[in-house]
C-alpha positions in Angstrom: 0.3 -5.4 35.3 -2.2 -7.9 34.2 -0.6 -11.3 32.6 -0.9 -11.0 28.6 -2.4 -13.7 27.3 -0.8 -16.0 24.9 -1.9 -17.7 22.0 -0.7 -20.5 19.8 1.3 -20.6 16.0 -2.0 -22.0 14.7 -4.0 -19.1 16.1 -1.8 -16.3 15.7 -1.6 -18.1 11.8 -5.6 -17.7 11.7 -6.0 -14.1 13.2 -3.0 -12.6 10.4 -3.7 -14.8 7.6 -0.9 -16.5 6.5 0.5 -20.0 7.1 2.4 -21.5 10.0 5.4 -22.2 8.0 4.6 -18.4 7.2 5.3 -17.7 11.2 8.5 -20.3 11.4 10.5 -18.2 8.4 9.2 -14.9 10.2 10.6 -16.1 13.3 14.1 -17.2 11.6 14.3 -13.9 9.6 13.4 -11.8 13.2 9.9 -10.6 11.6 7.6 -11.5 13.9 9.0 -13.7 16.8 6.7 -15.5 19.4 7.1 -14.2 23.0 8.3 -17.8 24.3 8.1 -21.3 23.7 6.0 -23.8 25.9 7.2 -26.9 27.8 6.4 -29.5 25.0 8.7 -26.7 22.1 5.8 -24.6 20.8 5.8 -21.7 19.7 3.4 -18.7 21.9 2.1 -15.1 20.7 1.0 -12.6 22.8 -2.3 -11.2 21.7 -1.1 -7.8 21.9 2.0 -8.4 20.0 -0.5 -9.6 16.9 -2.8 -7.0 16.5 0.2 -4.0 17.3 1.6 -6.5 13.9 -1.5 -6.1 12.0 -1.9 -2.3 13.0 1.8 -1.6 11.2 -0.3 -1.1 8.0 3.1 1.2 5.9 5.6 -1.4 7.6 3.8 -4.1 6.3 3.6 -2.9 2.9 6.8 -1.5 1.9 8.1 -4.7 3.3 6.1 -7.0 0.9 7.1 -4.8 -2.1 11.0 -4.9 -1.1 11.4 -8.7 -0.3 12.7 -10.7 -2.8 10.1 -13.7 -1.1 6.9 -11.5 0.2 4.2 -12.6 2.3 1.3 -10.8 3.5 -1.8 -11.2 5.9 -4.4 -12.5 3.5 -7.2 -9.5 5.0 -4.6 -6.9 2.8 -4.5 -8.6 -0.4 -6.5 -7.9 -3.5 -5.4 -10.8 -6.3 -7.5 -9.0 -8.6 -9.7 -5.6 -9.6 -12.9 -6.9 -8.4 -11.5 -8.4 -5.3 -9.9 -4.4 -4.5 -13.4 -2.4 -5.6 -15.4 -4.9 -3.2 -12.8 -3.8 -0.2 -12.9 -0.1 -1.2 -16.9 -0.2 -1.3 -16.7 -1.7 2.5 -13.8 1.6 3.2 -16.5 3.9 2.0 -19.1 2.3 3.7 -16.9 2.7 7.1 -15.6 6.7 6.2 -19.3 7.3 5.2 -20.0 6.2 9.3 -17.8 9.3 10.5 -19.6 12.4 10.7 -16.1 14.6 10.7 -15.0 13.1 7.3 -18.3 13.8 5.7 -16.9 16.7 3.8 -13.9 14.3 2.0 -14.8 10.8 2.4 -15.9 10.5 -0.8 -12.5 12.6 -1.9 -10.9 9.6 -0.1 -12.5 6.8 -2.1 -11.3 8.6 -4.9 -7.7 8.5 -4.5 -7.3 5.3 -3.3 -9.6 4.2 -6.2 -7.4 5.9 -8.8 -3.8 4.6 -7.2 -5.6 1.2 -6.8 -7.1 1.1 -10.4 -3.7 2.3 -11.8 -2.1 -0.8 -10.5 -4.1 -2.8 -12.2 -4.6 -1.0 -15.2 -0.6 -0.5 -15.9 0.4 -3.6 -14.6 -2.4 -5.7 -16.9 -0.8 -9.4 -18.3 2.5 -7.4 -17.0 2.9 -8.6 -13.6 7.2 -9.7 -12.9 6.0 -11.9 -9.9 3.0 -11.3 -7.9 -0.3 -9.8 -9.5 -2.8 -8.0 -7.3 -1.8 -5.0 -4.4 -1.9 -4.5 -1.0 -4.6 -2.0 0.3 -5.6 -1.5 4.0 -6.6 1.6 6.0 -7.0 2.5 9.7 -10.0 5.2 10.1 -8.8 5.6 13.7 -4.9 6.9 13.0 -6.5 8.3 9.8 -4.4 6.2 6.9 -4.9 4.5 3.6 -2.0 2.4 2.8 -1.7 0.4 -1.5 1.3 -0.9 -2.6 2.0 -3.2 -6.0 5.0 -5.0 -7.1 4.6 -3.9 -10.4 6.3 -2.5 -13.1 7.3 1.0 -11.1 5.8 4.1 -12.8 8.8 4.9 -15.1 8.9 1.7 -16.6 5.2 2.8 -17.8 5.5 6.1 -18.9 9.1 4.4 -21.3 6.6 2.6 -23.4 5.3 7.0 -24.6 8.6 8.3 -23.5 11.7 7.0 -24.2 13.3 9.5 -23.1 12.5 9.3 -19.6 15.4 7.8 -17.3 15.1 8.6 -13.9 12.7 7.4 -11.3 12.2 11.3 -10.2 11.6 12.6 -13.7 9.0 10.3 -14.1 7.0 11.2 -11.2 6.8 14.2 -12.1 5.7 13.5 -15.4 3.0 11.1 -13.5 2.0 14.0 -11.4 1.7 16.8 -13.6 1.7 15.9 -17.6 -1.3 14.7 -19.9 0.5 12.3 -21.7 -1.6 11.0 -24.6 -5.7 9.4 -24.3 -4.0 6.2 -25.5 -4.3 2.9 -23.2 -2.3 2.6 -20.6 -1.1 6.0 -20.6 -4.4 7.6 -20.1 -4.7 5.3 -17.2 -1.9 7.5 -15.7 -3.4 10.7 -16.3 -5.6 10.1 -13.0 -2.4 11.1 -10.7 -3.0 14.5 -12.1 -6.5 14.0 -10.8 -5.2 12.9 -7.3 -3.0 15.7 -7.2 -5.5 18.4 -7.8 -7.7 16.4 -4.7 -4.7 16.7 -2.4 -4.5 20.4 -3.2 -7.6 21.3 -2.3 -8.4 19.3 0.7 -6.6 18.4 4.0 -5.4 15.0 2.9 -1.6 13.8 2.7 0.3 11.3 0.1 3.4 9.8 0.2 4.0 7.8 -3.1 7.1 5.9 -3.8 8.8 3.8 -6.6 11.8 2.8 -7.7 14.6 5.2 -6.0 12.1 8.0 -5.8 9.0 9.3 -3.6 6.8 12.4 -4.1 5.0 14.1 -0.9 1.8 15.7 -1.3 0.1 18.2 0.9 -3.1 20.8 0.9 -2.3 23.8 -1.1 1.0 22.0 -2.5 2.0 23.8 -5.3 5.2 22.7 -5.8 6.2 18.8 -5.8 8.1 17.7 -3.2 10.2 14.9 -4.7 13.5 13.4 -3.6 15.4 10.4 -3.7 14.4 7.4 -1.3 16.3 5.5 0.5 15.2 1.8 0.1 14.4 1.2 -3.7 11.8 -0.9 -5.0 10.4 -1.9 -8.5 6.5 -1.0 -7.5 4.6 1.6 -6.4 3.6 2.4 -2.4 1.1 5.1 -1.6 0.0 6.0 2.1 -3.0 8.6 2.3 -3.1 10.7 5.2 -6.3 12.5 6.7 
């Protein structure tokens, strides 16, 4: 078995994106632990070990929306719209490149678009901690992942309906209601829009927030929601294809 070659904090801190005090507190918490320690007490990565890390794309997110102090590689972070539609032009640019997804690329771009943009939209001069979302994808396994750590979609949908009160009420009401053309609630009304792409094409979606998550599927025409098991306050999609 060839030797695997080791790298240091600073360039394992380089290649994810995040600091080197960033590594030490992932190393204490049992995140991400180098593979040994040199003679002279420093820290070593395996190559390998970094890039299987990076490749984690749903492990990495729900695990920045459920920590009370996230961190994320800096290559998944979008602080702002503009900063998220550059990044989804450069997806669409890569899905355009694969002749086998030429029928739903652009069906693609869509979804994550809409999920992205409701992030921002919803969550506008609302933010509880950190503004902006995670979005990454893998064209080889076939996945989009976004996440925010925003207000959650039922804390949303309260400000036209009061009466809502459950996290699996109001994806449904996301999913499936037109709920008024008034900002932000119009904003919302795009998850009907991803819905109906899901139906009609051989894509996937998970979505989850709060207690609840909501799986979608081609000719779907029931939703499939239940309770989750690790709550959050934001939102976390994964797109399958």
């Amino acid at each position: 078995m060839p030797e695997q070659e080791l790298i240091t904090i600073g360039e394992a801190s380089e290649i994810l994106g995040v600091s080197i005090d960033t590594l030490r507190r992932w190393d204490k918490s049992g995140k991400l632990s180098p593979v040994k320690t040199s003679d002279a007490g420093y820290r070593l990565y395996a190559r390998s070990q970094i890039e299987l890390f990076l490749n984690d794309l749903f492990g990495l997110a729900k695990d920045w929306v459920s920590r009370d102090t996230p961190e994320i590689p800096s290559k998944f972070y979008c602080s702002n719209s503009a900063t998220f539609q550059t990044k989804l032009t450069q997806m669409q640019d890569l899905l355009a490149g694969v002749k086998e997804l030429s029928p739903i690329f652009s069906l693609l771009v869509a979804v994550a678009g809409e999920i992205g943009n409701n992030s921002f939209d919803h969550n506008l001069g609302n933010w509880p901690d950190i503004p902006g979302i995670f979005f990454a994808y893998d064209i080889h396994k076939r996945n989009i992942v976004l996440a925010d750590r925003g207000l959650g979609i039922l804390a949303t949908l309260k400000r036209v309906k009061p009466d809502l009160n459950t996290d699996e009420r109001a994806l449904e009401v996301a999913f499936t209601e037109i709920i008024s053309g008034r900002s932000p609630e119009s904003r919302g009304n795009g998850l009907k829009f991803v819905r109906k792409i899901v139906a009609e094409n051989p894509i996937g979606l998970l979505f989850q927030t709060g207690v609840a998550e909501l799986i979608l599927t081609k000719d779907s025409d029931i939703l499939d929601i239940k309770s989750s098991d690790e709550p959050f306050r934001g939102c976390l999609a994964l797109i399958t294809f």
